[in-house]
C-alpha positions in Angstrom: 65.8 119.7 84.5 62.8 119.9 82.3 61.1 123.2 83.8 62.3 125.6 81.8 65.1 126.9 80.4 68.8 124.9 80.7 69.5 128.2 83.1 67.2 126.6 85.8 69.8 123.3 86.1 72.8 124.9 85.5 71.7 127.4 88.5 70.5 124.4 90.7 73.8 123.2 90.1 75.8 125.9 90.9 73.9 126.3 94.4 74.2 122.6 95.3 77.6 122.7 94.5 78.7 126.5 96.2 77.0 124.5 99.2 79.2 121.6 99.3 82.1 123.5 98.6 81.9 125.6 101.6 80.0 122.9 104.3 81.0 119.8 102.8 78.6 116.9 103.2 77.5 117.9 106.5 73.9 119.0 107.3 74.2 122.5 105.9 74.5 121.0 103.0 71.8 118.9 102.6 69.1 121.8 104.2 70.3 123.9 100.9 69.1 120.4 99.1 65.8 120.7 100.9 65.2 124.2 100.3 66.5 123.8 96.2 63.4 121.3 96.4 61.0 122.6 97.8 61.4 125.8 96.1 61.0 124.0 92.8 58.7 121.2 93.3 56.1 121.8 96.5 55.9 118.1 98.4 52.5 117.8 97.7 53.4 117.2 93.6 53.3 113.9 93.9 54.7 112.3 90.5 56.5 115.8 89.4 58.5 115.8 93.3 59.5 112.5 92.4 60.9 113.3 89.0 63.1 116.7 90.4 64.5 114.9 93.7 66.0 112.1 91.1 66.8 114.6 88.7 68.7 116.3 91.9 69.9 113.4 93.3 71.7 112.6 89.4 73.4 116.1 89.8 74.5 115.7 93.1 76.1 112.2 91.5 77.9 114.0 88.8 78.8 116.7 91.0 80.9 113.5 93.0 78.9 114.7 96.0 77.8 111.2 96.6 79.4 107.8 95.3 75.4 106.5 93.8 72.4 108.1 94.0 69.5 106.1 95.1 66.7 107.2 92.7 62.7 107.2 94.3 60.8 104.8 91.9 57.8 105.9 90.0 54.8 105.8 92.1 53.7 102.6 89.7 56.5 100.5 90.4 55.7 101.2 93.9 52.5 99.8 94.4 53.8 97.1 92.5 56.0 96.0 95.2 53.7 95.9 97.8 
């Protein structure tokens, strides 16, 4: 993650992962996912919430916690589809 020191992504990672080894993929789960984002990106940052739930949706790829992550486009390529 680009917010700081390597610590902060290897600690993200850790916590996602210490949650799907003990609840699986179940909903427990995915509130620890919630509450990793929102502690490091507040939903109202727009273009910089977009960047850390792909960025968190790649580790929880690598982590084999899901098959593909579906990554959010970029706010651009959004209004472009419309």
């Amino acid at each position: 993650m680009e917010y700081g020191e390597h610590d902060l992504a290897d600690g993200v990672r850790t916590e996602l992962e210490a949650s799907y080894v003990k609840h699986g993929c179940g909903p427990e789960f995915w509130s620890t996912y919630q509450r990793v984002l929102e502690r490091l990106v507040p939903p109202a940052q727009g273009t910089a919430r977009t960047r850390v739930t792909n960025e968190l949706a790649l580790i929880i790829e690598q982590l084999g916690i899901v098959r593909r992550a579906q990554l959010v486009p970029p706010r651009s390529a959004r209004e472009r589809a419309r």
